[in-house]
RONU-315458 format. One record per residue (C-alpha): residue in three letters; x negated, y negated, z negated. Coordinates in steps of 0.1 Angstrom, whole numbers, padded with zeros to 4 digits, always signed. Example, Ala and Ser with C-alpha at 12.3 -4.5 7.8 and 13.67 -1.06 7.14 Angstrom:
<nodes>
ALA-0123+0045-0078SER-0137+0011-0071
</nodes>
This chain:
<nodes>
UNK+0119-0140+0061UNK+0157-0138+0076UNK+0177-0175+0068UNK+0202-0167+0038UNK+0234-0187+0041UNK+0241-0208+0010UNK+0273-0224+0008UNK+0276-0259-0006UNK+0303-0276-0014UNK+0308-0316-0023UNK+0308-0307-0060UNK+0281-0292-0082UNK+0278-0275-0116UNK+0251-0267-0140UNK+0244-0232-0135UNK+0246-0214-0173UNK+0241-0180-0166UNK+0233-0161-0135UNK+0242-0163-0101UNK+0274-0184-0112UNK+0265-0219-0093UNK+0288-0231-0069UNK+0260-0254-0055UNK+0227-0252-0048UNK+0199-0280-0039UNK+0179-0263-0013UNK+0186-0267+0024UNK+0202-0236+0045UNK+0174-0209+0047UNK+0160-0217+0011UNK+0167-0201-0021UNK+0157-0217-0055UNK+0128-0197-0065UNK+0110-0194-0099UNK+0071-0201-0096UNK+0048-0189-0122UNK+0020-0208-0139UNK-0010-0208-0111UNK-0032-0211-0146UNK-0035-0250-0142UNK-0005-0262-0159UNK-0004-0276-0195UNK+0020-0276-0217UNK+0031-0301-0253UNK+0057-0300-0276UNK+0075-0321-0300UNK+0067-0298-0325UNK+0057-0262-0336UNK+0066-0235-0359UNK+0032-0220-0373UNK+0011-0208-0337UNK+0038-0202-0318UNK+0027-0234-0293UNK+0043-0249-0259UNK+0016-0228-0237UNK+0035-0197-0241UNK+0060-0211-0220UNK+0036-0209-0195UNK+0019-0182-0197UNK+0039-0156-0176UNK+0043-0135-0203UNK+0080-0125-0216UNK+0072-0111-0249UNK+0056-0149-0266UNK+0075-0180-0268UNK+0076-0217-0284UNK+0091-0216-0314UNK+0100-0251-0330UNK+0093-0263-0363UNK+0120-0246-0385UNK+0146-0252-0396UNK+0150-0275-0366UNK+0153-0311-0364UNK+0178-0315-0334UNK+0165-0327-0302UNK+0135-0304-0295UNK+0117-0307-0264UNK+0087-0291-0243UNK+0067-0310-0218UNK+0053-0293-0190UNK+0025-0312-0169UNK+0018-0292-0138UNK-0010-0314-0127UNK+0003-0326-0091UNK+0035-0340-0074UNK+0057-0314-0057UNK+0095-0311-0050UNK+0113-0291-0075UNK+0155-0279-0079UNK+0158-0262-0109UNK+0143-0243-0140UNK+0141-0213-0148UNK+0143-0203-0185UNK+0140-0173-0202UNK+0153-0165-0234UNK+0133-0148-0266UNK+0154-0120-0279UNK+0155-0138-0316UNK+0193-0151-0315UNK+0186-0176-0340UNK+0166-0191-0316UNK+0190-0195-0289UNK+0195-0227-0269UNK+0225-0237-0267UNK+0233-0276-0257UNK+0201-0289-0230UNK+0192-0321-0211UNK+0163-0319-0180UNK+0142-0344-0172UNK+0113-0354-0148UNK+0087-0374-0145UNK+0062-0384-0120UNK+0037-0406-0141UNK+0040-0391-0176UNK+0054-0421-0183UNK+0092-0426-0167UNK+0118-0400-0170UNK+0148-0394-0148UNK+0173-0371-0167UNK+0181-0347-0140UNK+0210-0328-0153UNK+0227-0318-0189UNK+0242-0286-0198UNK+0250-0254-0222UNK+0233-0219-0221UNK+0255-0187-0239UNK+0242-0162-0262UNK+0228-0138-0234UNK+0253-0107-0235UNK+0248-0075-0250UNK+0212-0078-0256UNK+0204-0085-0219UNK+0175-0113-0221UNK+0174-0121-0183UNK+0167-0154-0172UNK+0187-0186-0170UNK+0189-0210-0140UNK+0195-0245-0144UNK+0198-0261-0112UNK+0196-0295-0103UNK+0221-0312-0074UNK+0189-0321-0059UNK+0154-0315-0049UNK+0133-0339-0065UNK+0096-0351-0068UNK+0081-0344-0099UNK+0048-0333-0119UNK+0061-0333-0155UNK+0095-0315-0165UNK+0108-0318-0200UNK+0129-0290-0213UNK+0151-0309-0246UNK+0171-0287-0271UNK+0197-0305-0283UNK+0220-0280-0298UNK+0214-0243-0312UNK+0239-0214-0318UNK+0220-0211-0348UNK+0189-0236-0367UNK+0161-0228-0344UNK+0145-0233-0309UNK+0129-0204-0300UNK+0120-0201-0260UNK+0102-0178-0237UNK+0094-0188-0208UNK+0104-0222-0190UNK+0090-0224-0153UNK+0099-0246-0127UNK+0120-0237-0098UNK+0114-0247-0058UNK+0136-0245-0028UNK+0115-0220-0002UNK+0121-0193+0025UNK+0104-0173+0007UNK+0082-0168-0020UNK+0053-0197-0025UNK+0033-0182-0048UNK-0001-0176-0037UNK-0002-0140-0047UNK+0019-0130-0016UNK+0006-0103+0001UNK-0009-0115+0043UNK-0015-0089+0065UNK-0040-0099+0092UNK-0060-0079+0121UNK-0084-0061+0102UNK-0075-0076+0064UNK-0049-0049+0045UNK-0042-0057+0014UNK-0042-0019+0001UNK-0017-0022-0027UNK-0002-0054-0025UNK+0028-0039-0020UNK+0032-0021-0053UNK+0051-0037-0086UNK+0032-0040-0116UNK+0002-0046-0094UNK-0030-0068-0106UNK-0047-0080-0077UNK-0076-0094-0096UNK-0082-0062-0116UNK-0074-0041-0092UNK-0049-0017-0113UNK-0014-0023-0126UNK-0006-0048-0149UNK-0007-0037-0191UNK+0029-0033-0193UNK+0021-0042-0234UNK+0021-0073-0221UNK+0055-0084-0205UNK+0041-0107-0182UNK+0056-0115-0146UNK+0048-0098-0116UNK+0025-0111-0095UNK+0050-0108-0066UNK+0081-0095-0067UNK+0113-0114-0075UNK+0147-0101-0091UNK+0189-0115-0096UNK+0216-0104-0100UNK+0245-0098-0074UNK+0283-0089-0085UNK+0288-0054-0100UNK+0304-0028-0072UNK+0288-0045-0046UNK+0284-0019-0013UNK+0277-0044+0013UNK+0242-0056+0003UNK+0232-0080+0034UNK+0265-0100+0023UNK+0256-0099-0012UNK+0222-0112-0001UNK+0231-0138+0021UNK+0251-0156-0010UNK+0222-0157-0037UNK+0210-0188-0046UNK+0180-0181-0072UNK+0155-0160-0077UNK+0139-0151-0110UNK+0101-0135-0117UNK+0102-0098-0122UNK+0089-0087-0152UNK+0066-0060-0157UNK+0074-0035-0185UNK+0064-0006-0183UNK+0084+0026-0197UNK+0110+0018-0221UNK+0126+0032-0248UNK+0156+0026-0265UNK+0195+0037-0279UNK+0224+0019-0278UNK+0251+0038-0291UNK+0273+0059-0264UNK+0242+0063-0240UNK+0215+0079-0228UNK+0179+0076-0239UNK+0167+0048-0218UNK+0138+0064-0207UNK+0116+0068-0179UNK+0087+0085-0176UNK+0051+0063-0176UNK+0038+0058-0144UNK+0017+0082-0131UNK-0003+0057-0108UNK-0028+0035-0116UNK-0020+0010-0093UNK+0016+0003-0096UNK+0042+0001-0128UNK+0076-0004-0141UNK+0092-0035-0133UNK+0125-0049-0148UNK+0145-0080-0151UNK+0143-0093-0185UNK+0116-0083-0215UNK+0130-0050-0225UNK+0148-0040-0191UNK+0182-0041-0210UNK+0211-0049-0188UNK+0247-0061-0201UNK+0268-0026-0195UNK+0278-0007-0225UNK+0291+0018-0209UNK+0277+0057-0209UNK+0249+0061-0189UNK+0267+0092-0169UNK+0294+0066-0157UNK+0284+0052-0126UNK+0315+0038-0121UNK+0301+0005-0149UNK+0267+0003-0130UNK+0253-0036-0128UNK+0238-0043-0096UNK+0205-0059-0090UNK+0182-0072-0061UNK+0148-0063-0059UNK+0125-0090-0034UNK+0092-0082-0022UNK+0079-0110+0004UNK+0046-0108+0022UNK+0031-0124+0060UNK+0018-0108+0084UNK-0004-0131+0100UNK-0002-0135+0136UNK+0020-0152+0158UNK+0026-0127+0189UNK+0052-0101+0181UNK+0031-0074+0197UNK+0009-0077+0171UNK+0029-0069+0144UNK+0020-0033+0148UNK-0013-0037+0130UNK+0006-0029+0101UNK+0006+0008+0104UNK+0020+0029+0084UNK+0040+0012+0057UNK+0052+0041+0035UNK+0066+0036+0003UNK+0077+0055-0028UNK+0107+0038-0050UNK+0113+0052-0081UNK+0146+0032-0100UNK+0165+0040-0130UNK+0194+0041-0118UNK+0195+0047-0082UNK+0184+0023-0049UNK+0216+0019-0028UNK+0204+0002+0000UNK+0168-0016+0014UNK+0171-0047+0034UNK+0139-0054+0053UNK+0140-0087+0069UNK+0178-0085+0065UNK+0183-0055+0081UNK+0202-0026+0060UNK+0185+0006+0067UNK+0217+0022+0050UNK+0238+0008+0073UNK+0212+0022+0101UNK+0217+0055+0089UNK+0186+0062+0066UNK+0185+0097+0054UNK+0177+0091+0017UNK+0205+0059+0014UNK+0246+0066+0016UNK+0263+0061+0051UNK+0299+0053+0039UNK+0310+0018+0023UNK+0333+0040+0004UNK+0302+0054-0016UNK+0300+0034-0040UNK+0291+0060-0070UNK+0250+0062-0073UNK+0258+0099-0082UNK+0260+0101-0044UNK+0227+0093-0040UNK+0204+0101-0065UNK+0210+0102-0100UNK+0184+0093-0123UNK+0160+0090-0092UNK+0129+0073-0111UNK+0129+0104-0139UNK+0111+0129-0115UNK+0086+0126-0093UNK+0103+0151-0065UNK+0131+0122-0065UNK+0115+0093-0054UNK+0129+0076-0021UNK+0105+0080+0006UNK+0108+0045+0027UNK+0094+0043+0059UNK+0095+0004+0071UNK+0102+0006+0108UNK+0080-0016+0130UNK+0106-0027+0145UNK+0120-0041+0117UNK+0088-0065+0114UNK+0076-0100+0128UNK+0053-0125+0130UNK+0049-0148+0097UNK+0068-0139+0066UNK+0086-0109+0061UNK+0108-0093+0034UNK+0121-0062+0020UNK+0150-0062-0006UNK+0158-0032-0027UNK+0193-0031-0036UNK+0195-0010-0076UNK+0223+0002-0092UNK+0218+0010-0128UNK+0239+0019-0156UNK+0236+0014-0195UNK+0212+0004-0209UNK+0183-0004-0188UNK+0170-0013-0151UNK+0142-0004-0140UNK+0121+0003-0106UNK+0085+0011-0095UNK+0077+0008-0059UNK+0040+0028-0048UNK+0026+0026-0017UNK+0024+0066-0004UNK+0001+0061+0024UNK-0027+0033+0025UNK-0016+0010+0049UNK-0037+0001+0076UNK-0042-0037+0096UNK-0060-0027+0129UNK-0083-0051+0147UNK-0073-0068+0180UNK-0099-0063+0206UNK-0101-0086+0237UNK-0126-0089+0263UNK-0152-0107+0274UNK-0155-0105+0311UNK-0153-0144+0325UNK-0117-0159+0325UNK-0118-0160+0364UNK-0106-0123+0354UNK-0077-0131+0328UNK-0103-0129+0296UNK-0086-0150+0272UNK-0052-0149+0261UNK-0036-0178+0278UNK-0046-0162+0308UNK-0026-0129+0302UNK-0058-0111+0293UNK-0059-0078+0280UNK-0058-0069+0243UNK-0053-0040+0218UNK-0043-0030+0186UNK-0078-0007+0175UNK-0076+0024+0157UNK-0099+0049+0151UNK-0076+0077+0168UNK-0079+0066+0203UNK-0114+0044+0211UNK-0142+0042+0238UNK-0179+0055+0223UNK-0184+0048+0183UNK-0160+0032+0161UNK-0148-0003+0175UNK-0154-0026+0151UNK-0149-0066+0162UNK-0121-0080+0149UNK-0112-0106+0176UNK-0090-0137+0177UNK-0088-0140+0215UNK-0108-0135+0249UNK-0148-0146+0244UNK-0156-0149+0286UNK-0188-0150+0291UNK-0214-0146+0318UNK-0230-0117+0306UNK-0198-0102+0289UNK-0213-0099+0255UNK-0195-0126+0233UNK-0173-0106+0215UNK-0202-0091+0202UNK-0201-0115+0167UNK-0205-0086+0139UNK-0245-0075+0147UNK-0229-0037+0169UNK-0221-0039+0203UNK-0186-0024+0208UNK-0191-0022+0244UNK-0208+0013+0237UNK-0185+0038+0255UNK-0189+0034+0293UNK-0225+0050+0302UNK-0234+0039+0342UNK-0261+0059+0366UNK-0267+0067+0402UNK-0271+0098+0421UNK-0287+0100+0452UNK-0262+0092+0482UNK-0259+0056+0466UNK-0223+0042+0445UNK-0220+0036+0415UNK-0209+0064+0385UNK-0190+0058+0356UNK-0190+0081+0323UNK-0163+0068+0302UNK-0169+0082+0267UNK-0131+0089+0255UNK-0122+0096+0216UNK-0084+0108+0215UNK-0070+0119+0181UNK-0034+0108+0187UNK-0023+0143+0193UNK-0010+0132+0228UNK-0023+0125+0261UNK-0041+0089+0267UNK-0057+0071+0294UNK-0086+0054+0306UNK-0084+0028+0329UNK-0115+0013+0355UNK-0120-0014+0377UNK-0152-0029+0397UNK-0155-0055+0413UNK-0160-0051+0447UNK-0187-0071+0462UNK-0199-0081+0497UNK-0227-0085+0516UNK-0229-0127+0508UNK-0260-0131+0532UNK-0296-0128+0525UNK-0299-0094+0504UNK-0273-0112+0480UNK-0236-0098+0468UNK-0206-0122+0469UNK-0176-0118+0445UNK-0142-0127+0445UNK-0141-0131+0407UNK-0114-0111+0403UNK-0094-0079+0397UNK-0076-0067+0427UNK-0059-0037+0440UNK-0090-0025+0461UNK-0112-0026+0433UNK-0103+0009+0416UNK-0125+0039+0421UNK-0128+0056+0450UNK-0130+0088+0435UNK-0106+0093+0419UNK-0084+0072+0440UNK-0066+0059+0411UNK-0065+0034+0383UNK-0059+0058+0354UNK-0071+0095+0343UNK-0053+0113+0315UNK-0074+0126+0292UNK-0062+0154+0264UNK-0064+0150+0229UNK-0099+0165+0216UNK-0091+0159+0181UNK-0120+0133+0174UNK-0142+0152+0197UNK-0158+0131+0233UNK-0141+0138+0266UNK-0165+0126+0300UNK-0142+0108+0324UNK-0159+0097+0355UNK-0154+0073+0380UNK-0173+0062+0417UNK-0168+0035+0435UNK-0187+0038+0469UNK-0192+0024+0502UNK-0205-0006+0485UNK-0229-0031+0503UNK-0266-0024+0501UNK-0276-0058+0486UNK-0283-0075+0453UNK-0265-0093+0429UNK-0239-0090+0402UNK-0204-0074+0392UNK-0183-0071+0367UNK-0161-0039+0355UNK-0133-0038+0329UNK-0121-0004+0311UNK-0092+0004+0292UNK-0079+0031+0270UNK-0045+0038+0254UNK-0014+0058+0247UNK+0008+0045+0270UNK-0004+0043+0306UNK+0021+0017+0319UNK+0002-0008+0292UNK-0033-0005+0308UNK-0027+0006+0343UNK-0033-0031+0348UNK-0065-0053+0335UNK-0042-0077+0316UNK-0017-0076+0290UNK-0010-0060+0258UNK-0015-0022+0250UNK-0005-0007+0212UNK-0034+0007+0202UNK-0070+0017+0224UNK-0095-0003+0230UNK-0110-0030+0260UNK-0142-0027+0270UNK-0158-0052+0300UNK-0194-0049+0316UNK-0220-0069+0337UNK-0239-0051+0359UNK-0261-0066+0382UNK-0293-0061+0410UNK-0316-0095+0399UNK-0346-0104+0417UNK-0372-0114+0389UNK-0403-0099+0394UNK-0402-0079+0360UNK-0407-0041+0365UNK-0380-0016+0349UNK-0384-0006+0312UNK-0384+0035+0311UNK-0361+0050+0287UNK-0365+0090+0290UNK-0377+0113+0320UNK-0362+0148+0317UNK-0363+0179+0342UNK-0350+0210+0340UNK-0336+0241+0364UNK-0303+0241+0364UNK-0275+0261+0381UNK-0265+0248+0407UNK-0233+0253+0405UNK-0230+0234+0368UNK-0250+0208+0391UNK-0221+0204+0412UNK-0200+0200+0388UNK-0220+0174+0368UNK-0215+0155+0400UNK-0179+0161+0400UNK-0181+0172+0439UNK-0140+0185+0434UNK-0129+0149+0428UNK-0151+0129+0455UNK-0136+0125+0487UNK-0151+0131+0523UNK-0169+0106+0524UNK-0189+0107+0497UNK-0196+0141+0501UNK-0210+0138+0535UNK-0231+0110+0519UNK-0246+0135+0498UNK-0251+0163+0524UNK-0270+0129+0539UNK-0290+0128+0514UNK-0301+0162+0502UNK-0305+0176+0541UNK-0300+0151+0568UNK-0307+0172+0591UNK-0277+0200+0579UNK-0250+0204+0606UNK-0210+0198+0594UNK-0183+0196+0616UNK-0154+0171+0619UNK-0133+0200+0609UNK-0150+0211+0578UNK-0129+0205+0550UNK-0138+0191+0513UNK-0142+0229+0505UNK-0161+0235+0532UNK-0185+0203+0524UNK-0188+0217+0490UNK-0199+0247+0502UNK-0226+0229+0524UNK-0238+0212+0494UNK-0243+0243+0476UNK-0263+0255+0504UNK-0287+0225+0506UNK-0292+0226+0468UNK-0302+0263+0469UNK-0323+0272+0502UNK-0339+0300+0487UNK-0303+0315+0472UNK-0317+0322+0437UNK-0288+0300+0422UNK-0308+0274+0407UNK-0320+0239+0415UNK-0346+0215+0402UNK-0331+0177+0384UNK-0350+0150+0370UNK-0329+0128+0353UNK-0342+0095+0340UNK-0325+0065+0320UNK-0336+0030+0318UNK-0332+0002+0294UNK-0339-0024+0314UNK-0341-0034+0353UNK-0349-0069+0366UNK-0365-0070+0394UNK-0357-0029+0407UNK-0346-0020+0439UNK-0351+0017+0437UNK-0367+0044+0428UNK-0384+0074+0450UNK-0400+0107+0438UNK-0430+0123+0448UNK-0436+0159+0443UNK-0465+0181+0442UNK-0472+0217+0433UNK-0497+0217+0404UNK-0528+0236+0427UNK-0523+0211+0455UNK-0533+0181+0458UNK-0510+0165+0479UNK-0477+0145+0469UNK-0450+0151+0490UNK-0416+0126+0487UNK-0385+0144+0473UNK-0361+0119+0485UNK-0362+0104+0520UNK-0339+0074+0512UNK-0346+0049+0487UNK-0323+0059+0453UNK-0308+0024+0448UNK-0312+0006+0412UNK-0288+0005+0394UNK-0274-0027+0378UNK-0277-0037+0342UNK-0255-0025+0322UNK-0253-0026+0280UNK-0261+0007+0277UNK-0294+0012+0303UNK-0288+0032+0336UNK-0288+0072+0344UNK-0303+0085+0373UNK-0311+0117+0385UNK-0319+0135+0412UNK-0320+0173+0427UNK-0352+0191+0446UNK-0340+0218+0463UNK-0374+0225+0475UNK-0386+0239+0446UNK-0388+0271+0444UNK-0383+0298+0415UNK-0414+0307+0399UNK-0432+0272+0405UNK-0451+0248+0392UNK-0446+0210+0401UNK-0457+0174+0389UNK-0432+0148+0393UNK-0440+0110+0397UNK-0415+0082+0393UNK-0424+0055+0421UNK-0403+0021+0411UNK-0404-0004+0440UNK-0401-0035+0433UNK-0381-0066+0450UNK-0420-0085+0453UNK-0431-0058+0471UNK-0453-0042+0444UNK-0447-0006+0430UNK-0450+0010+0396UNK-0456+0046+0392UNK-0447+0065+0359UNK-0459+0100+0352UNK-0468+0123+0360UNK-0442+0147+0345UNK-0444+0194+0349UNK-0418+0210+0353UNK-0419+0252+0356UNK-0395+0268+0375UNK-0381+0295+0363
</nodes>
């Protein structure tokens, strides 16, 4: 959380009520702060007044107490053991509201045996005012090593010792006790947030029982205060909110005292003392005798690169507070002073009637807080809520409005040689279920996995690397069907590269092992697409790469997807929310024949054809590989234009003019071994096979997801009957013929 300045001057005084002290023993950044009783500590006493024992003391509750053996025998004292050595500054000790039974004259000691005590400091605590049971600090001039603290009476304002709670207090940055909410990519603590919140349970704490809350903290700050990042910065201790729940009361000259039950299950009342009574006697309806109060909420969000602080998304909060909140500080910040809608602009508003008056007694007036991102960092964090409350109580519930959500960080796996891992500037997201490639990504990653086969991050049992879909089509290149899930209500985009290979001698590929401005698609001859929101639906966004080398080998290809296109227009570097996914694809020579996945044929129109191939976005060249391919023998010009290609394509696919053309389409789930297929047709009276495709259709590289192929006849003809077969030809020479498969023409 942000340093606070304490001030300390050469000499120090017992603290006896408050935020009084003129010096404090923590270092600059640290506040005293109470801890509560993890459940290990044990407590004695030098005596006891029927059942009331020492371990209520320690038991976080506000509403039970030690109550020495009456009438008392002057000095009393309370012994707690807390099991193992740590550095403590103070005590923290809250009152019962029996006045007999109040303290007055007090010595602390500690001990780190059990055996020797060091008296640490010797002092007097008032008569709390006006009914107000808040806590005490006693603070000591220094930190100092101890695992037994002894609380000793030694004076009463009247002939008992009765005591509440009595918890030891250490110097921190913020708060140590292990019930502080961490945030971490994919780990959000739902309600953590909330006061009166039971982590264990899972509701809100039984306000019957007065007990602390599991993590926020309360003090006091001088009444009229308007300027709450300057009251802030000169606290020195911290006390354990308490959780109570509505309360009811009269104190003559006021209001009720009333606030209405919370109507969540998962949060509650909170207060400073066991009843919420503050020390004002004034009328409820005078603002002008409000006390002031800090509310402090600390949590982590654990990561250590700012950009990641955005898995925290949203944080929405309700505050309810009887009187009215003034001001919230998050991680010093004053989002009053930045011009919050809900908190006063002007220093010179200092009535909480120009706010919200009465704000926790309706529903319709809570204060909606939205905590900027901005505001946020890596490591601890803190949000302060600044009350100001009038006669006779205090109180505040914070709910959190919207569920907050941690999003996973998604790296890839591709090897480092292409910036994979984060010390290499690899790329990495922020995942959300808005804006994704294929199903749901669900890895949560703590950096780049390379690996050969770019499949390590695959550590949860699914493979993430499920939206990019890769397949052939007869003129050779290679196709890309990115599968693209946008829900952001704004444009995105997708991202590609390959890497190109060469011929590396003897049938093989050769890489450069790296991204590099030639290795984007050729069609289109760009980096990024935009693709519209679809609200949760699938857009298809293809890209080619052609003019490739006709050899064998392996490549790698990396896809991105976000919001922002400047953030994944290059393969490395952070993006705010999308997704990575990297690929392997590769030509490999073992003699192991392809595994078939599905062989499908249909007529289609061949127009819908054409635009399955996405003829409009491929460039000359690879439409005058296709003309190649489908009729070699078709004359073009030099002159003919893309339009004029198309046009030539549409003619080859439909010699008889009847609009409709025969495709096979076929997927793999394996190839080792493949280096193409061929088709051979046949009418079903005939006899003879005739082959549909006069060049080889290249194999296609592995790829997670199989391969697509397919493939147009134009030759057959409406009306007819043909059997396909699927002839795979093998790097050893050898072919393996699947089918055969009907089709009827319509």
């Amino acid at each position: 959380m942000k340093n606070f300045l304490v001030i300390t001057p050469l000499l120090w005084l017992i603290l006896s009520v408050g935020q009084c002290a003129l010096a404090a023993p923590c270092p600059v950044g640290q506040n005293l702060i109470a801890l509560p009783n993890p459940g290990t500590w044990t407590a004695t006493a030098s005596s006891v007044h029927l059942t009331s024992g020492p371990d209520n003391t320690i038991d976080n509750r506000t509403n039970t107490a030690w109550h020495a053996a009456a009438p008392t025998a002057w000095p009393q004292n309370l012994t707690v053991d807390m099991g193992s050595v740590m550095n403590i500054g103070g005590i923290q000790v809250f009152p019962f509201p029996y006045d007999l039974g109040m303290v007055n004259g007090y010595q602390i000691w500690t001990s780190t045996d059990g055996s020797t005590y060091t008296l640490q400091t010797t002092g007097n605590l008032p008569i709390p005012t006006a009914n107000n049971y808040e806590a005490f600090f006693i603070e000591f001039p220094a930190e100092v090593s101890a695992r037994y603290y002894r609380f000793v009476a030694t004076s009463g304002h009247a002939d008992y010792v009765v005591v509440s709670e009595v918890n030891p207090m250490v110097c921190a940055a913020s708060d140590p006790a292990p019930t502080t909410p961490v945030f971490a990519p994919g780990t959000c603590p739902q309600y953590e947030l909330n006061t009166g919140y039971n982590k264990t349970a899972d509701t809100k704490v039984d306000p019957n029982l007065k007990q602390y809350d599991e993590r926020w903290l309360v003090t006091r700050i001088p009444q009229y205060t308007t300027d709450t990042a300057a009251a802030l910065a000169n606290v020195n201790n911290w006390q354990r909110a308490v959780v109570s729940g509505d309360v009811t009361g009269n104190v003559a000259g006021s209001g009720s005292g009333n606030w209405y039950d919370s109507p969540y299950g998962n949060a509650e009342w909170i207060t400073q003392s066991i009843d919420g009574k503050n020390e004002t006697t004034a009328n409820v309806d005078n603002p002008a005798d409000d006390v002031d109060y800090l509310f402090r909420l600390d949590f982590n969000i654990n990561v250590t690169d700012p950009n990641l602080v955005g898995i925290l998304s949203p944080l929405n909060l309700g505050l309810f507070a009887d009187n009215t909140v003034w001001d919230v500080l998050v991680n010093g910040t004053s989002l009053r002073v930045a011009g919050d809608p809900n908190l006063p602009t002007s220093g010179a508003n200092t009535s909480r009637d120009n706010v919200y008056t009465y704000l926790g007694y309706v529903e319709g007036n809570h204060f909606d807080l939205n905590v900027p991102s901005s505001l946020l960092v890596p490591g601890d964090n803190s949000i302060v809520v600044h009350l100001k409350s009038g006669n006779p109580f205090l109180g505040f519930l914070m709910q959190t409005y919207s569920d907050p959500t941690c999003g996973a960080v998604d790296y890839g796996d591709l090897p480092d040689t292409y910036s994979t891992l984060d010390a290499s500037s690899g790329p990495y997201h922020v995942t959300s279920e808005t804006l994704r490639l294929g199903a749901a990504n669900t890895e949560v990653d703590s950096d780049g996995q390379p690996s050969v086969d770019a499949a390590a991050d695959d550590t949860n049992g699914t493979d993430d690397d499920d939206g990019v879909t890769f397949y052939s089509v007869s003129g050779g290149g290679v196709y890309a069907d990115a599968q693209v899930v946008n829900d952001t209500g704004a444009d995105a985009y997708v991202c590609a590269w390959l890497d190109r290979w060469t011929d590396g001698g003897g049938g093989t590929a050769a890489l450069d092992d790296t991204f590099d401005p030639g290795d984007i698609a050729t069609s289109p001859a760009q980096v990024c697409q935009a693709v519209a929101d679809n609200s949760g639906g699938t857009t298809t966004v293809t890209f080619s790469w052609s003019g490739l080398p006709a050899v064998s080998g392996d490549t790698y290809l990396r896809f991105r997807v976000c919001s922002t296109q400047s953030e994944c227009e290059d393969p490395v570097g952070f993006a705010a929310n999308g997704e990575v996914e990297d690929y392997r694809v590769a030509f490999d020579f073992a003699p192991t024949a392809v595994t078939l996945g599905g062989f499908e044929m249909e007529a289609q129109a061949v127009q819908d054809y054409l635009n399955e191939l996405g003829v409009d976005r491929l460039g000359r060249a690879e439409l005058l590989a296709l003309i190649q391919a489908l009729a070699p023998n078709r004359p073009v010009s030099e002159s003919d234009d893309n339009a004029s290609l198309i046009a030539h394509l549409r003619a080859s696919l439909d010699p008889d003019n009847d609009g409709q053309v025969a495709v096979l389409r076929w997927d793999t789930l394996e190839e080792r071994g493949t280096i193409g297929f061929y088709v051979h047709r046949r009418e079903e009276a005939k006899s003879d096979w005739i082959q549909v495709n006069d060049d080889m259709l290249p194999g296609l590289i592995t790829a997670p997801m199989g391969g697509r192929y397919m493939l147009a006849d134009p030759e057959a003809r409406s009306g007819g009957v043909y059997q396909y077969h699927l002839i795979e030809q093998e790097a050893a020479g050898t072919t393996r013929s699947y089918g055969p498969f009907t089709l009827k023409m319509p």
